[in-house]
C-alpha positions in Angstrom: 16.7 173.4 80.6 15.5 176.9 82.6 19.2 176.5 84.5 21.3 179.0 82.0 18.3 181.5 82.3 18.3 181.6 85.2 21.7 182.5 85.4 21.3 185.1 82.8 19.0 186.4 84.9 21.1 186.9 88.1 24.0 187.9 85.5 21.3 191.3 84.8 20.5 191.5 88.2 23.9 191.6 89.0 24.8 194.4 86.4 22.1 196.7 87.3 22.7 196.7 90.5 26.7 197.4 90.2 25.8 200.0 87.7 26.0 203.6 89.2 22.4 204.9 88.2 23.7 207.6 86.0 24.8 205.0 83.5 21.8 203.1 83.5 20.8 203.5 80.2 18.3 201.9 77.9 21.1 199.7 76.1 20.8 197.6 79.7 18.4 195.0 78.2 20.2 194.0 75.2 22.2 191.5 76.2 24.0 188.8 73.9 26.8 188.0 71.9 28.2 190.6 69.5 27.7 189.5 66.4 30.1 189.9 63.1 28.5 190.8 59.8 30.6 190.5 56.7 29.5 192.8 53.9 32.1 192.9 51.4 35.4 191.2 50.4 38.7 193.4 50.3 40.8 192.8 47.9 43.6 194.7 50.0 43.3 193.0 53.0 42.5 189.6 51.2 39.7 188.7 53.4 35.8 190.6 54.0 35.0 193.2 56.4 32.3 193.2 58.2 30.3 195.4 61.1 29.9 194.8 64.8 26.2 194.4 66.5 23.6 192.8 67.6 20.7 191.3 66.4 18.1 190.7 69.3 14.9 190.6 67.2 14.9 186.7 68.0 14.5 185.8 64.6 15.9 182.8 63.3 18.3 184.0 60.4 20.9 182.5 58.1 23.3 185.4 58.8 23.2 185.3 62.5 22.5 182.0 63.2 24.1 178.5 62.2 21.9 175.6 61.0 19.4 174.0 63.0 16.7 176.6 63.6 18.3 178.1 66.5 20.6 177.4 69.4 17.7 176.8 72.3 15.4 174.9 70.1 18.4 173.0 68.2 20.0 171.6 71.7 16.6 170.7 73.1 15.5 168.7 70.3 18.8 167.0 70.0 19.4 166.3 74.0 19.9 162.3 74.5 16.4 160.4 76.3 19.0 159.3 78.7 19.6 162.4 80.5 16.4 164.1 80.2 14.5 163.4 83.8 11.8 161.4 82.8 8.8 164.0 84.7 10.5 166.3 81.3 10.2 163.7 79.0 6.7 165.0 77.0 7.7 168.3 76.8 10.8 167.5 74.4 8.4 164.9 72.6 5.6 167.3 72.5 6.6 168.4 68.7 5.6 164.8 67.9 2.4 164.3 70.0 0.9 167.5 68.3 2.0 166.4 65.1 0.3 162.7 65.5 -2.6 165.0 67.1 -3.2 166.7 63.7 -1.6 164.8 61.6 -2.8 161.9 59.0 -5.1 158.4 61.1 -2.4 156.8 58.1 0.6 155.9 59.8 4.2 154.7 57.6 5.0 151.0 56.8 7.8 150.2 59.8 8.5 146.9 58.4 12.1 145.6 58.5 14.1 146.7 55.3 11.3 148.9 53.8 12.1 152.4 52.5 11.6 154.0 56.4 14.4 151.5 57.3 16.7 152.2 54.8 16.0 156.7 55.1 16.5 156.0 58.9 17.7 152.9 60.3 16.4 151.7 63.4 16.8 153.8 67.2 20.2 153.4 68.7 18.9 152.6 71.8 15.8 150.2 71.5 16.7 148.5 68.2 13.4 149.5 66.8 12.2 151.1 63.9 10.2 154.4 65.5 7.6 156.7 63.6 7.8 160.4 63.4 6.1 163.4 62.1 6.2 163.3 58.3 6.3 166.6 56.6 5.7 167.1 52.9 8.2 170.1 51.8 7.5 172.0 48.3 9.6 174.2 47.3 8.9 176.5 44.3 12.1 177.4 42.4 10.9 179.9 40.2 13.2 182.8 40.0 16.2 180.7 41.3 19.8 182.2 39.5 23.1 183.4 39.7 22.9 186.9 38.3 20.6 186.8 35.2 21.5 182.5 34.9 19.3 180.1 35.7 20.3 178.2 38.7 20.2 175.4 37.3 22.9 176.1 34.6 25.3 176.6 37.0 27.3 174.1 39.3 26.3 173.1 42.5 28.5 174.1 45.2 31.3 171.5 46.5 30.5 169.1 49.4 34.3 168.6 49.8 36.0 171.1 48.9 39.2 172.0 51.0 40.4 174.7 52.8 38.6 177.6 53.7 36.0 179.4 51.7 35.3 182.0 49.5 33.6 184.4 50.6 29.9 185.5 49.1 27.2 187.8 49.2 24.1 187.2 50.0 22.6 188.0 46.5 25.6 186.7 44.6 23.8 183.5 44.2 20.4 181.4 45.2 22.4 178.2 45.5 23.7 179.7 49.0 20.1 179.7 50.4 18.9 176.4 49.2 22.6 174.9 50.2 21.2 176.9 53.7 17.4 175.9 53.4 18.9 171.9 52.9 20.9 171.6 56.0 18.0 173.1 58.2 15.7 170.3 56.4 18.6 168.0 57.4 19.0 169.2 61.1 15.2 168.3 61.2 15.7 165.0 60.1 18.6 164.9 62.8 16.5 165.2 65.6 14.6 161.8 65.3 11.3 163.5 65.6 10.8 164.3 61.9 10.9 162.9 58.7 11.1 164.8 55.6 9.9 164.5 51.7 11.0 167.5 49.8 9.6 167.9 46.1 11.6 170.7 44.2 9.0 172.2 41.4 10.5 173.4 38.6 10.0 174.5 34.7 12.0 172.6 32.8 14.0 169.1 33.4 17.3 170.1 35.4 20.9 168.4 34.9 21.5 165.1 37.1 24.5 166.9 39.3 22.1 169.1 40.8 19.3 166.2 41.8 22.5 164.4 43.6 23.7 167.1 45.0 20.2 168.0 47.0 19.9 164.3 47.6 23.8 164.3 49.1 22.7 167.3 51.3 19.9 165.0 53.0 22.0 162.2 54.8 20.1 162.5 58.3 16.9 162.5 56.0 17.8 159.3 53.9 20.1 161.1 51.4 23.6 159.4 50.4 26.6 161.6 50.8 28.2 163.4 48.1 31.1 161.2 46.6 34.7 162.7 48.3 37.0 165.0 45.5 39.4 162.9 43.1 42.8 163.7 44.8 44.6 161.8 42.1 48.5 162.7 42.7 48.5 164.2 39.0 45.7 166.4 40.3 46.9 167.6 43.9 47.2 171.4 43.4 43.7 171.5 41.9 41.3 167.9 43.1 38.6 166.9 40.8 34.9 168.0 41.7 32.8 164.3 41.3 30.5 166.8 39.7 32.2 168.1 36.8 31.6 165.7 34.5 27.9 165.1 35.1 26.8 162.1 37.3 25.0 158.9 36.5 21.4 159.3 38.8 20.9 155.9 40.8 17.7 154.4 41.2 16.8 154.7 45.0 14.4 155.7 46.8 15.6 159.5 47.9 14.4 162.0 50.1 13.9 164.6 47.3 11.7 164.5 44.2 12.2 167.3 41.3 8.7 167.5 39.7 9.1 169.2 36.5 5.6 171.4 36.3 5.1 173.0 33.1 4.9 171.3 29.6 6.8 172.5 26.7 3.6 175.2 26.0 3.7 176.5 29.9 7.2 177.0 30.3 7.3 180.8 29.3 3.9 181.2 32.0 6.4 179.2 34.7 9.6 181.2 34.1 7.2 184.4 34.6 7.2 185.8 37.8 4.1 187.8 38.0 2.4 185.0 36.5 1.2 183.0 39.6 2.0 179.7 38.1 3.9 178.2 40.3 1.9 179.7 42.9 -1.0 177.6 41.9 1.0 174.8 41.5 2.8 174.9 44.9 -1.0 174.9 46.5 -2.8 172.4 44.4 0.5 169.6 44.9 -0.4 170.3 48.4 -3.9 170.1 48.8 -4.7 167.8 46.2 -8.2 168.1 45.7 -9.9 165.6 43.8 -11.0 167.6 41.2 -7.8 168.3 39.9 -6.5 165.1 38.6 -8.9 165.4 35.2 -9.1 162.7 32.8 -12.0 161.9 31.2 -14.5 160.0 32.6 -16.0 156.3 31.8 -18.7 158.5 29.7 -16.3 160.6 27.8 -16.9 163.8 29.5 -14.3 166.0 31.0 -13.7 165.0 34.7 -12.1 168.2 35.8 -15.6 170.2 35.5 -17.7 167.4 36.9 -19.0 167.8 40.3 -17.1 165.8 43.1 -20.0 163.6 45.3 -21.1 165.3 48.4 -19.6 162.1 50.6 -15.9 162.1 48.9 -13.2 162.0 51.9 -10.9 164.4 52.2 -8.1 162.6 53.8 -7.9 160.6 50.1 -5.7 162.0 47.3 -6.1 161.6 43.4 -3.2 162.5 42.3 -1.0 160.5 40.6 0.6 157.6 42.8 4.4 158.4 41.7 4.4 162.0 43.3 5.5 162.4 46.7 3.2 164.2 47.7 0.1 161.6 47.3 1.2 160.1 49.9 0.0 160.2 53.5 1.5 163.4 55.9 1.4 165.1 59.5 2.2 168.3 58.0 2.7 170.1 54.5 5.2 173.4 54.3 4.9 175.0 50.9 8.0 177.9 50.3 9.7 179.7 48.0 13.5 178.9 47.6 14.3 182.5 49.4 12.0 181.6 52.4 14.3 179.8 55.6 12.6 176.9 56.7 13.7 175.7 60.5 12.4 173.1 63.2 11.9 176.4 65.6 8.8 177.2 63.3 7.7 173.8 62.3 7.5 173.0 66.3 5.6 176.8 66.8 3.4 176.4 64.0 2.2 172.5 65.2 1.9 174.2 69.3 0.2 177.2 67.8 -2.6 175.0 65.7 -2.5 173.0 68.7 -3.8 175.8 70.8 -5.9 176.6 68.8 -7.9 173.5 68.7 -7.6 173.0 71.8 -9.4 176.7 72.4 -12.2 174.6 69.9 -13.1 172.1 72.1 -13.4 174.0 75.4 -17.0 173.4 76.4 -16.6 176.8 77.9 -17.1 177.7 74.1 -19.7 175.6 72.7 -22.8 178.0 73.4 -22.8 180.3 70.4 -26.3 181.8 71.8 -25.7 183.3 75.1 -24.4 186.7 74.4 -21.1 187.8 76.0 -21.4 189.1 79.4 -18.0 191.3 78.9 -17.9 192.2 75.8 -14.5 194.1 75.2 -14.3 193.8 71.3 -11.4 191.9 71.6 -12.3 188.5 73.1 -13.3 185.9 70.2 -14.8 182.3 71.0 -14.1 179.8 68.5 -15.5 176.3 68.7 -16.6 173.7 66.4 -19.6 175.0 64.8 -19.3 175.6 61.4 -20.0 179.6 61.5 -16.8 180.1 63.7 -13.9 181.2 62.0 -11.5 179.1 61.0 -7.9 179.8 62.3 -4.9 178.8 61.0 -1.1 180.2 62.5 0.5 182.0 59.2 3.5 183.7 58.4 5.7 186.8 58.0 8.6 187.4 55.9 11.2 189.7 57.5 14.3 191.5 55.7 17.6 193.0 57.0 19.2 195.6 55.4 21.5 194.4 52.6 25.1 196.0 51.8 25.4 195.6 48.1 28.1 198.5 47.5 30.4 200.0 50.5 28.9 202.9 49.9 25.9 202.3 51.4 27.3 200.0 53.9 29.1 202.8 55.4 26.0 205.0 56.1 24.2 202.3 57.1 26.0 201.0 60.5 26.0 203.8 62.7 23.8 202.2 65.1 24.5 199.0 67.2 21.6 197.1 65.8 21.2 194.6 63.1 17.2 194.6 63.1 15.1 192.3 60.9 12.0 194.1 59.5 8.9 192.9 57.8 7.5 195.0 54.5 3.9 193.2 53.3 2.5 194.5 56.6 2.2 197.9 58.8 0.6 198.6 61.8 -2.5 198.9 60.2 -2.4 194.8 58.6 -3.7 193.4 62.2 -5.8 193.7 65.0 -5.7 192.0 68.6 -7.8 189.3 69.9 -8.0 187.0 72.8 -8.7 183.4 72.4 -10.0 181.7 75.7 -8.8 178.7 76.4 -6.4 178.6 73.7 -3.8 177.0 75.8 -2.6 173.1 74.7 -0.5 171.6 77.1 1.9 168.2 76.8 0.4 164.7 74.7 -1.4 166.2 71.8 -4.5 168.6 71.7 -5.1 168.8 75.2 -6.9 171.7 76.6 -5.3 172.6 79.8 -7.5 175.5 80.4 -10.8 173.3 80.8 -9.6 169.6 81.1 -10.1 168.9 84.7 -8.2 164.9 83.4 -5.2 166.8 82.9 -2.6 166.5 85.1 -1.6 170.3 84.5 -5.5 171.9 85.1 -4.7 172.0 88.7 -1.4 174.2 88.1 -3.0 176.0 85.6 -6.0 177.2 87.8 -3.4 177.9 90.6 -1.6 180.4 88.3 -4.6 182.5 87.4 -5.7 183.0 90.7 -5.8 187.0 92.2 -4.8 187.9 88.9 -7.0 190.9 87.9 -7.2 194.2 89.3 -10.3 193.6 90.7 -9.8 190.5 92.4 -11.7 188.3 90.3 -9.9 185.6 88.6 -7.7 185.6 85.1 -9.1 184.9 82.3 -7.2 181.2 80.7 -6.0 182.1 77.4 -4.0 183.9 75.2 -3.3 186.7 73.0 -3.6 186.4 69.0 -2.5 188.7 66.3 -5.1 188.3 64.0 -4.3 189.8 60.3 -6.9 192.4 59.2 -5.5 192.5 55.7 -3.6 190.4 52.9 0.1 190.9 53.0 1.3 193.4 50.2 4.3 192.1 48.7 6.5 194.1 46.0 6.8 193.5 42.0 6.5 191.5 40.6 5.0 189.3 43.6 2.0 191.0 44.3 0.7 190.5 40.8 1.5 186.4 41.1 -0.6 186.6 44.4 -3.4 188.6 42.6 -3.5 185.6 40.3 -3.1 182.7 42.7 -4.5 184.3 46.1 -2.9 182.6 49.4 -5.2 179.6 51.2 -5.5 181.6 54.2 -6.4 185.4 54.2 -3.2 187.5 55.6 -1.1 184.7 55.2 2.0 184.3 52.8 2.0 183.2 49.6 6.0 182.4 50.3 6.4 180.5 53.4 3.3 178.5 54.7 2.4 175.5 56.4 -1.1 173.3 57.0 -1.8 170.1 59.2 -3.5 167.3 57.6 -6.7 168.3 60.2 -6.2 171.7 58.6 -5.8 170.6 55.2 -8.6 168.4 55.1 -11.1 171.5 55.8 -9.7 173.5 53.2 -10.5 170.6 50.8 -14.1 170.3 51.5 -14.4 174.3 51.2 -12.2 174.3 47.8 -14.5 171.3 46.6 -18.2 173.1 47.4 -17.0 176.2 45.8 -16.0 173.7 42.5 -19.2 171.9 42.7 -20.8 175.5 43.0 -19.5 176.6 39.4 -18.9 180.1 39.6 -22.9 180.5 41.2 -22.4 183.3 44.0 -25.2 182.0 46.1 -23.8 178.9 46.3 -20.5 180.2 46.9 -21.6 181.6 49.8 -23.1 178.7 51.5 -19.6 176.9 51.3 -18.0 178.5 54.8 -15.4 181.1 55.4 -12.4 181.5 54.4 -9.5 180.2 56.7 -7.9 183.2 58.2 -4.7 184.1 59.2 -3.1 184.3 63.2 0.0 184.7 65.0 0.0 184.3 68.9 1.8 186.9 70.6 3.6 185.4 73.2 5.7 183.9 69.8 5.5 185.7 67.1 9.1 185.9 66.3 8.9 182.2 65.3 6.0 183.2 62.5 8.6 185.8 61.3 10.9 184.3 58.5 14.0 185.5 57.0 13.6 186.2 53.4 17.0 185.0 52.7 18.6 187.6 50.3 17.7 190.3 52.2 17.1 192.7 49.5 13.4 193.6 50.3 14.3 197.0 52.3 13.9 200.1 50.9 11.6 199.2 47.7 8.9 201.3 47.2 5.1 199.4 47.0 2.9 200.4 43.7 0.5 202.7 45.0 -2.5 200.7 45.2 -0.8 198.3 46.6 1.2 198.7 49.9 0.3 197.3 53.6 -2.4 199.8 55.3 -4.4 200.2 52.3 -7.7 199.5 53.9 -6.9 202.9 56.0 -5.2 204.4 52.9 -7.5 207.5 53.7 -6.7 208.2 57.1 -2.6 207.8 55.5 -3.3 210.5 53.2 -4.6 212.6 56.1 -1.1 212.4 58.0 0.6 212.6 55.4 -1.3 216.5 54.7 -0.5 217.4 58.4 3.1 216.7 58.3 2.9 219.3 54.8 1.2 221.8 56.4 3.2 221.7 59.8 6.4 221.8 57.9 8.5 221.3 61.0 10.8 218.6 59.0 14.7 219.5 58.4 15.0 217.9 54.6 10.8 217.9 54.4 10.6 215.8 51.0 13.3 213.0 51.9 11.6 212.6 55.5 8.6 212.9 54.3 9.1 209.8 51.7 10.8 207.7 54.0 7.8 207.9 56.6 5.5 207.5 53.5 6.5 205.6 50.7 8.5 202.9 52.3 6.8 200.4 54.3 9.8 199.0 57.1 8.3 197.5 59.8 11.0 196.0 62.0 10.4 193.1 64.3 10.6 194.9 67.6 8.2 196.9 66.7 5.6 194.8 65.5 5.4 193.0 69.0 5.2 196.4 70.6 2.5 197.5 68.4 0.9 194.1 69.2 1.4 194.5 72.8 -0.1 198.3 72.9 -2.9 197.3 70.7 -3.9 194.4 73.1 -3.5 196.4 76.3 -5.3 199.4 75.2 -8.1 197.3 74.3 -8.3 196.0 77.9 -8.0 199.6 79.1 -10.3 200.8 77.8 -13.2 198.2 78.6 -12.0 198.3 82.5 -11.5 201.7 82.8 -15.0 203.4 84.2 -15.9 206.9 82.1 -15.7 209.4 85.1 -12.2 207.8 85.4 -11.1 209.9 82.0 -10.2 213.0 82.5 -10.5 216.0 79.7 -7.6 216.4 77.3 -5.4 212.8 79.2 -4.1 209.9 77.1 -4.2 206.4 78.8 -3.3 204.2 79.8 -6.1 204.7 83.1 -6.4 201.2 84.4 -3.9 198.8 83.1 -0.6 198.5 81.1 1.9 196.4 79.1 4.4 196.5 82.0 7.6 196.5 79.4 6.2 199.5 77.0 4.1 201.7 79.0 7.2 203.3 80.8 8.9 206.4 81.7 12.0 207.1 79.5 13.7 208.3 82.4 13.9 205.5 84.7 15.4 202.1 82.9 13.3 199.1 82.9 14.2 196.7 85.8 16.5 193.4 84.7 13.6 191.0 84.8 11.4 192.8 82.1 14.7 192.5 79.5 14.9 188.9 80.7 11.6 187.8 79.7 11.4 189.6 76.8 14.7 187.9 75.3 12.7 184.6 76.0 9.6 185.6 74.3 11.8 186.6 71.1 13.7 183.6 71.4 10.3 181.9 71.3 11.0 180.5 74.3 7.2 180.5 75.6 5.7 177.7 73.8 9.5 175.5 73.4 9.7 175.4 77.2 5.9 175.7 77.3 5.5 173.3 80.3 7.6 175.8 82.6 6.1 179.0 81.2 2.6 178.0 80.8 2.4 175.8 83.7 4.7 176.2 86.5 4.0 178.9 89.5 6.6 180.7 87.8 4.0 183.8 86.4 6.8 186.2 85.8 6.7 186.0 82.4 3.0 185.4 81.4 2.7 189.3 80.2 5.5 188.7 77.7 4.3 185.3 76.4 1.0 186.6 75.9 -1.0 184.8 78.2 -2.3 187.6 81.0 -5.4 189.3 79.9 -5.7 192.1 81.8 -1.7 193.2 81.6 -0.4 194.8 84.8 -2.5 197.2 87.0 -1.5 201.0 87.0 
């Protein structure tokens, strides 16, 4: 899998080195196909124009990017067993192992024409009926529409239609991005690793045609395909949609569930967007604590208030038996419709909570008394006692720039960048912390770092030798982005987060995922603080809040497009935007650049640095990156090293951003930092992690110490 890398590679080497230097610029590292984006239909020329760039955030996006989470990740989960060597073999089934790892003791019913048959049939080549990682999918529709319509009131798009089609914008309609949000749920499916419920909440009951029509979009999943058009010879210049006339629902057992979640008295609350409702409803379908499934109990008192015994378990869920989500699962993904959902962050997430735990069990950890030898500020041990924090990988919703008139569109492209950028957060929403041992490698949570059983500990401690600059030995680990402060969304969200606040601090409200392992915990926390009943002291005895991380080395897969792409440019309410815990020092900058007055156009600059939060993705892993390697700098650098009125760095640097504009960044910087981006790190996490290959550990997160000055 490293072989067309490694031809990049030469392919930049090559180019740099048959480039005379005065061309050199710093457009050498982006490398890639041009992409087309289409922005608007002409009605002169009969078909959409569009702009030329490229997008090299290494996001996955719907308008860059066809189904299946992404080209690396979608042909290395679909390559046949047959020619994978069989030394490579747990790598590509390394999704699954994690997911068993962390996933429910529970496993499916694999009997012979059960419902796992009939959704998947048996393996092609053994004949057998296999298990795989079961993920729960709930999707909140609130908000879904075509203009001011309901969604719902609308047709669903045609399966078969013929001949080309028309085209769209991206905010023309909602049924483009769960159409989109389907077939990367069905690519999922496609990859024999994964098996997939999805439970569609909604307000109200919703017409027939649209319940087939998911279920028709799910055939790798267990879905039947749509019925073909009615080409009747009477009928040839305009064919029948199957739909039009409504459908007759069958009774099977389908991959998708609509759960209708407001009565007749709710509705109004559900339809409302900066209500919270669905929120609420998204997270308690998920979680399924059991005080939630009130009735009264044998004495006639109300169950929902009662306190839940101190020995309930966790792993077993109250609610009623015909929702989908009562039922056993690996992993649980709750999103809103506009969030894309692909198998590139299902397998990140499941590595990431793998390294994590894997960083819990290192013995290295276990002695919460000794104090740290080195402490930097930055290095954080977590293990299994229950006053560590509790870490769980979150997410971040990223934007491009939309084109809704041509007007705009034709300011906007001057440059030769499409860049995805992220608005709940700013520089100031995170810090930077190292994690020891939070490395996992292949079969499940297996710490690689400290295991001296695993067959990759030797490799491992072979790569960290002569590492640091002063000759001692690497640390094992990596770097984590660890959010500082909730995600500020716009209006009306951020009042439906006030109401229903996310699971895990400075993660998303829209686009988040828990193993069963992690799921469980957040039970037994959400059930103390019911049994407390509003009493603070006891409230406080119940743990910490789950907080949200992101490890560096693949944040790009923790980034996810927010699929209408109309986030940009919308100004936060004022007590509300990303950066408010520094909202003083803010206001402070913002009084320099007045008095200076050195801006052409002072006001309109002044805004747009101000009172627009657009934090593009490239930027955020350089921010990340600087904030991590200052850190370090600062602890190894000795004081009579610093000399009046300097800047650092004085000891070490991030080897990609600490560098002179004048002399372009060698080939192999570019080179690893496109595999980072692609979130290449963790996917071919064997290689990077564990081969003598180190070239790359600075841009997958994993070196400590960065590069010596």
């Amino acid at each position: 899998y490293m072989k067309d890398l490694l031809k990049d590679l030469e392919e930049r080497e090559k180019l740099f080195d048959e480039t005379p230097p005065e061309e050199v610029k710093y457009w050498f590292e982006y490398t890639g196909p041009l992409q087309k984006y289409f922005y608007r239909y002409s009605k002169s020329r009969g078909k959409a124009d569009y702009f030329e760039g490229r997008d090299d955030s290494g996001v996955v996006s719907a308008r860059f990017l066809p189904p299946a989470g992404g080209p690396e990740h979608s042909s290395f989960f679909n390559t046949p067993d047959k020619t994978i060597p069989s030394n490579e073999l747990p790598l590509h089934y390394r999704l699954l192992d994690n997911c068993f790892a962390m996933g429910s003791a529970e496993r499916p019913n694999l009997t012979e024409g059960g419902n796992w048959d009939i959704w998947f049939g048996k393996n092609a080549g053994t004949g057998t009926i296999v298990d795989r990682c079961r993920i729960l999918v709930t999707m909140n529709t609130v908000g879904a529409g075509k203009g001011s319509t309901m969604l719902w009131e609308t047709q669903p798009p045609s399966k078969h239609a013929s001949g080309p089609k028309a085209w769209m914008s991206e905010q023309e309609t909602a049924a483009m991005h769960l159409e989109r949000n389907l077939k990367e749920l069905d690519a999922m499916c496609a990859t024999r690793l994964i098996a997939i419920r999805l439970q569609m909440l909604v307000c109200e009951p919703i017409p027939g045609v649209w319940t087939e029509w998911m279920d028709s979009m799910l055939p790798n999943c267990g879905g039947k395909d749509a019925p073909l058009l009615n080409m009747s010879p009477d009928r040839l210049d305009k064919p029948k949609d199957p739909y039009e006339d409504g459908v007759n629902v069958e009774e099977r057992a389908s991959p998708v569930q609509v759960v209708v979640v407001a009565s007749a008295s709710t509705a109004d609350t559900c339809h409302n967007l900066k209500s919270g409702f669905m929120e609420k409803r998204v997270q308690d379908l998920i979680l399924a604590p059991p005080y939630i499934s009130k009735g009264k109990d044998s004495d006639g008192s109300d169950a929902g208030t009662a306190p839940i015994p101190d020995n309930f378990d966790p792993s077993v869920k109250t609610t009623h038996p015909d929702l989908v989500s009562s039922d056993d699962y690996d992993l649980y993904i709750g999103l809103k419709w506009s969030s894309l959902v692909s198998t590139r962050a299902v397998s990140s997430f499941l590595q990431a909570s793998a390294d994590v735990a894997a960083a819990a069990a290192s013995p290295n950890n276990q002695d919460t008394q000794k104090p740290e030898k080195d402490a930097d500020g930055v290095t954080v041990e977590i293990n299994t006692s229950p006053s560590s924090p509790f870490l769980v990988p979150s997410f971040v919703r990223v934007s491009y720039v939309s084109e809704e008139n041509s007007k705009i569109a034709k300011w906007r492209m001057h440059g030769d960048f499409f860049h995805p950028a992220a608005w709940e957060i700013c520089k100031d929403s995170f810090d930077m912390t190292w994690i020891p041992d939070s490395i996992s490698g292949n079969g499940g949570v297996n710490g690689i770092c400290y295991d001296e059983k695993s067959p990759a500990f030797t490799a491992m401690q072979r790569r960290l030798e002569d590492e640091r600059p002063d000759g001692e030995k690497e640390d094992c680990g990596q770097w984590w982005i660890y959010m500082a402060e909730e995600q500020m969304s716009l209006s009306p969200e951020v009042y439906a987060n006030e109401v229903s606040p996310t699971l895990v601090q400075g993660g998303s409200n829209h686009f988040w995922m828990l193993t069963e392992r992690q799921r469980k915990e957040i039970v037994k926390t959400k059930v103390c603080e019911h049994n407390a009943n509003g009493d603070e002291k006891e409230i406080s005895k119940c743990g910490q809040a789950p907080q949200a991380i992101i490890p560096l080395g693949d944040m790009e897969s923790f980034q996810i497009n927010f699929l209408p792409n109309t986030a940009l440019g919308k100004k936060h309410n004022i007590s509300r935007r990303p950066g408010y815990s520094k909202e003083k020092e803010h206001e402070q900058d913002r009084e320099l650049v007045r008095e200076r007055k050195q801006l052409k156009g002072q006001e309109d600059i002044e805004k747009a640095l101000f009172d627009y939060t657009v934090y593009p993705a490239a930027l955020f892993r350089k921010d990340a990156t600087i904030k991590a390697a200052r850190a370090r700098d600062t602890v190894l650098t000795k004081k009579e090293d610093i000399g009046e009125d300097t800047f650092g760095p004085y000891t070490v640097k991030s080897s990609y951003y600490d560098v002179t504009i004048k002399k372009p960044r060698p080939p192999m910087l570019g080179w690893c930092q496109a595999i980072a981006r692609k979130g290449l790190c963790t996917l071919y996490g064997e290689y990077f992690r564990e081969s003598a290959d180190k070239r790359c550990m600075e841009a997958c997160g994993m070196r400590k110490n960065f590069s010596s000055l």
